[in-house]
VEXVOTI-89860 format. One line per 10 residues: number of its first residue (from 1); their letters; for each residue x, y, z of C-alpha. Coordinates in pm, 1 decimal. Each point is the difference from the previous one (the first is absolute). Last residue first. Layout:
BEGIN
NUM	A	X Y Z; ...;
% end
This chain:
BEGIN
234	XXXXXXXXXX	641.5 15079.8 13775.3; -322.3 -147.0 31.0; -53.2 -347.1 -11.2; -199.4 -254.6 -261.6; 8.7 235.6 -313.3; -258.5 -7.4 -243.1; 64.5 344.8 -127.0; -367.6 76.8 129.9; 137.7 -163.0 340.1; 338.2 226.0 -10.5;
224	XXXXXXXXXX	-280.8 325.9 -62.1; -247.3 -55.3 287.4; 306.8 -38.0 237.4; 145.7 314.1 -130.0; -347.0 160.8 32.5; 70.2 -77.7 342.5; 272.5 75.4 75.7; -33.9 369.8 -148.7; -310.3 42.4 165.5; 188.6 -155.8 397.5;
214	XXXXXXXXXX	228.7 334.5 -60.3; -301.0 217.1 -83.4; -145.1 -122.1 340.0; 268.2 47.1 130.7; 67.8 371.4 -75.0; -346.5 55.6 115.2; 16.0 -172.5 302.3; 335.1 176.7 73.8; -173.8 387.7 -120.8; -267.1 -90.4 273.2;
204	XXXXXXXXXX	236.4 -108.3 285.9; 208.4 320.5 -83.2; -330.2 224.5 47.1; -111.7 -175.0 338.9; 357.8 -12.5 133.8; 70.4 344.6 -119.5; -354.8 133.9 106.3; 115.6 -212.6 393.3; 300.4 201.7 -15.5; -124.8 304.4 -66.2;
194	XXXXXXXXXX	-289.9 -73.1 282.4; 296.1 -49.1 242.9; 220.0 334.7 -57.7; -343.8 133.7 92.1; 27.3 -206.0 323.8; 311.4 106.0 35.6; -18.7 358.0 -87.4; -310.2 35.3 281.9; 236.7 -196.1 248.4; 281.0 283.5 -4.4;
184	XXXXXXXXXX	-255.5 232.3 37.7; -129.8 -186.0 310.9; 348.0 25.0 142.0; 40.5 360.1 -111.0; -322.7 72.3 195.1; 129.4 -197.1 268.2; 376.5 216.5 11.0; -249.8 310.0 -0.5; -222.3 -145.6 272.0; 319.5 -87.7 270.9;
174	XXXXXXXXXX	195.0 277.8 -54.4; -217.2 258.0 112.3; -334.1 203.8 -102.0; -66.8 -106.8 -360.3; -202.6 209.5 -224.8; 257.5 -60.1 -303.4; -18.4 -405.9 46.8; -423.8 26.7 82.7; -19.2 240.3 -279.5; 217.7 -258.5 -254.8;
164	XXXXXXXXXX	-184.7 -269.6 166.5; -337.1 91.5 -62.5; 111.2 121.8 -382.7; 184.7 -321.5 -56.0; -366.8 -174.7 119.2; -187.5 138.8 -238.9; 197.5 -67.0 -238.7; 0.3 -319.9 17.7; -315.0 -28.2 40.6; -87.1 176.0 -323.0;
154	XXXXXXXXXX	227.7 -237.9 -185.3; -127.2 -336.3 107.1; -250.6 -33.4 -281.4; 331.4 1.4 -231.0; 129.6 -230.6 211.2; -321.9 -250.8 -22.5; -31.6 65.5 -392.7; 345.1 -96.6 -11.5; -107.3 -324.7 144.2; -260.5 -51.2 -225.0;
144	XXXXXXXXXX	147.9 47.9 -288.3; 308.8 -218.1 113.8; -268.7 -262.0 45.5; -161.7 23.7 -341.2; 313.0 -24.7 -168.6; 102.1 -306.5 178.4; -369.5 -168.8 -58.8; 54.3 86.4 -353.9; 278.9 -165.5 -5.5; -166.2 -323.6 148.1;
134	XXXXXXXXXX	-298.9 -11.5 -187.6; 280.4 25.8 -307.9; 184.8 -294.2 73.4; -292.6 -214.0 57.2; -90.5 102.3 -307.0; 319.1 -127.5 -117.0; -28.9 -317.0 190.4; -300.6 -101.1 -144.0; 115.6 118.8 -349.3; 282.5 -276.4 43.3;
124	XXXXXXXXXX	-205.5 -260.6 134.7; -279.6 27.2 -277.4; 257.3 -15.1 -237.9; 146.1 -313.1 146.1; 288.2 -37.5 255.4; 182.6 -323.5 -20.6; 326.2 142.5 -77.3; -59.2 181.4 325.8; 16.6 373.0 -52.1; 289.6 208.3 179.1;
114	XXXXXXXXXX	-70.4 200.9 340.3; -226.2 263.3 28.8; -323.7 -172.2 77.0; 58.0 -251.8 241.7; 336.9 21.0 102.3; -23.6 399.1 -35.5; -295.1 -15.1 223.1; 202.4 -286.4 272.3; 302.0 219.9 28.6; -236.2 317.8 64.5;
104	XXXXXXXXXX	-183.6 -208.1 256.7; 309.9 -86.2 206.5; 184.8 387.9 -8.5; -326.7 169.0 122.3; -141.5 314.0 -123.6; -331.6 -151.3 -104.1; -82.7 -117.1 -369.8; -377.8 -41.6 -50.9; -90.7 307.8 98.3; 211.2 233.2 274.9;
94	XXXXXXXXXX	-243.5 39.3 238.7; 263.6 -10.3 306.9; 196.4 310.0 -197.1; -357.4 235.4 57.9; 2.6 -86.5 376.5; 364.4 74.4 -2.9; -77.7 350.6 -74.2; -314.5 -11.0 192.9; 200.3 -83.3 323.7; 302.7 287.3 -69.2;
84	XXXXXXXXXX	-274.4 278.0 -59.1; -184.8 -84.0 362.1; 367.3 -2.5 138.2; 68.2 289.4 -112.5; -334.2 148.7 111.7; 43.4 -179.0 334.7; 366.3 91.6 84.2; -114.8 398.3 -108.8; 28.7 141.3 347.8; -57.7 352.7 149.0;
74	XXXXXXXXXX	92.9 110.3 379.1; 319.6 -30.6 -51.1; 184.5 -112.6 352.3; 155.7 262.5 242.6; 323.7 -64.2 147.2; 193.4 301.5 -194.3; -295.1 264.3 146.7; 15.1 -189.5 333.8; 354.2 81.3 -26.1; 21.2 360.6 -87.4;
64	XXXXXXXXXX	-288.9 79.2 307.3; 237.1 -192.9 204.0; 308.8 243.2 -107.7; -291.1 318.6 33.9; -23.3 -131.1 330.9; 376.6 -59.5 136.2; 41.9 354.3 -170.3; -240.1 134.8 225.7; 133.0 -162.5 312.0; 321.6 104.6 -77.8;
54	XXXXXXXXXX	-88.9 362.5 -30.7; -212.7 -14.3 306.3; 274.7 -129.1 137.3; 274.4 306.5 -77.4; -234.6 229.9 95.5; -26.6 -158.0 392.6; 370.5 21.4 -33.9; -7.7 335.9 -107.0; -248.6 73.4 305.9; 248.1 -157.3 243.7;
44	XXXXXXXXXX	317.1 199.9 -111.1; -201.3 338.9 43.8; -109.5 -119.9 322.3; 324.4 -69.7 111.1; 142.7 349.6 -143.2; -253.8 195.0 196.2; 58.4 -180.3 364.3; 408.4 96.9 -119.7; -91.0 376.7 -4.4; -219.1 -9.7 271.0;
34	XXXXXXXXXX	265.5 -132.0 240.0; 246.6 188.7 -122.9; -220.3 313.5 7.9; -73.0 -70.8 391.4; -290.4 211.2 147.4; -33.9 12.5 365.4; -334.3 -11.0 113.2; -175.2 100.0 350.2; -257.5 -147.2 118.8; 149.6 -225.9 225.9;
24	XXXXXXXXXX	159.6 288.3 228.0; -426.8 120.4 18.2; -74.1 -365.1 100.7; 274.0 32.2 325.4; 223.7 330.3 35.2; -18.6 336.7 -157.2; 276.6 223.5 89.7; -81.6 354.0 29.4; -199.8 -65.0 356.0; 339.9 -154.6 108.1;
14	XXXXXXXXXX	216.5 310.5 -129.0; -227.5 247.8 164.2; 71.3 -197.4 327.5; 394.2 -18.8 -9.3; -25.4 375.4 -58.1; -203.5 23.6 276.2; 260.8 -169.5 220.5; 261.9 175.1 -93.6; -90.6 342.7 52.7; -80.2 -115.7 342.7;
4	XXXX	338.2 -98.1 96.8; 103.8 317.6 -185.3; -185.8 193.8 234.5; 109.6 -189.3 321.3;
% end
C-alpha cells in the first residue's frame, strides 16, 4: 500500500514538472543546421542584389557614354562659309567686259583679238586696240578686286578655325568631334575655293594680257604689209 502511494505522487510531481498547452509552445529548440543554411541563403541573396546594382550602374554610365557619342555640335559655321562662298562668286559675276564664259570669250577674241580685216583702216585698228586695253585693264582690275575680297576674308576665317578648333577639342562624344572635323574639312574647302577663284581671276588677267600683245603684233603686221603696198597679209 506504501509503494502504491509512492507511486502515485511521483506520477504527480512529474505532471506539475511538465508544462503542457501555451507554456509547451513557448519553448524553442535551436537547430544550428537550420541556422547555418538560413545564413548562407541570405548571404547568396544580398550578393545577388550587389551584383544588380552593379549592372544597373554600368547599364547607366554605358547610356550616359552614348548620349555623349549621339550628341550634335552645338556650334556651326555653314552660314559664314557659305556667306564667304556667295561674295566670292559675287565678285567672279562682275567680271568686266569679258565674263568667265566659254561663248563670249570666243566672240571677244573674234572681235578684237583675232586677225585684222584687210579692210581695216587706221582708225579700225587703234579702235580695236584700245578696245584691247579697256578690256585688260578690266581683267586686272577684277583679280584686284577679288583678292581684295579674300584678303578681307582673312579675319573670318580665322575666327572661325579658332571656334571650331575649341568646339573639336571641347567635344563631349563622338558625334561633335567627328562634326567639328566635318566643318573643318569644309573651312579648307572653301578656302581651297577662294585660291582657285585668285588663280582664275589672276590667270584670266595674265591671258588678256598675253592676247592682247598677241593681237599688237598682228596688227602692226597688218599696218606694215599695207605700207609695203601689199594686198594680203602673210
Amino acid at each position: 500500500m506504501r509503494a502504491f502511494r509512492r507511486r502515485i505522487l511521483l506520477a504527480v510531481v512529474l505532471g506539475l514538472a511538465v508544462p503542457t498547452g501555451p507554456a509547451l509552445a513557448q519553448f524553442t529548440v535551436f537547430d544550428p543546421t537550420n541556422y547555418a543554411s538560413n545564413v548562407l541563403q541570405a548571404a547568396r541573396a544580398l550578393e545577388q542584389i550587389n551584383n544588380q546594382i552593379n549592372a544597373l550602374q554600368n547599364q547607366a554610365q554605358m547610356l550616359i557614354g552614348q548620349a555623349k557619342n549621339l550628341a550634335s555640335l552645338p556650334y556651326s559655321s555653314l552660314s559664314v562659309l557659305r556667306a564667304q562662298i556667295d561674295r566670292t562668286r559675287a565678285l567672279l559675276a562682275e567680271a568686266q567686259h569679258l565674263a568667265y564664259d566659254v561663248a563670249s570669250i570666243q566672240q571677244a577674241f573674234t572681235s578684237n583679238y583675232g586677225a585684222a580685216p584687210l579692210s581695216a583702216t587706221n582708225a579700225d585698228l587703234v579702235a580695236r586696240a584700245d578696245g584691247r586695253w579697256i578690256i585688260s585693264v578690266a581683267g586686272f582690275q577684277d583679280a584686284l578686286k577679288l583678292q581684295a575680297g579674300v584678303v578681307g576674308g582673312l579675319d573670318a576665317n580665322a575666327d572661325q578655325l579658332s571656334a571650331l578648333v575649341s568646339a573639336s577639342q571641347g567635344s563631349s562624344g563622338a558625334l561633335q568631334a567627328a562634326q567639328a572635323g566635318n566643318q573643318l574639312l569644309a573651312l579648307q574647302a572653301q578656302q581651297l575655293a577662294q585660291v582657285t577663284a585668285l588663280l582664275a581671276a589672276q590667270g584670266r588677267a595674265d591671258a588678256l594680257e598675253a592676247a592682247d600683245r598677241a593681237a599688237a603684233r598682228a596688227d602692226a603686221k597688218a599696218r606694215f604689209w599695207r605700207f609695203m603696198g601689199g594686198s594680203t597679209i602673210p
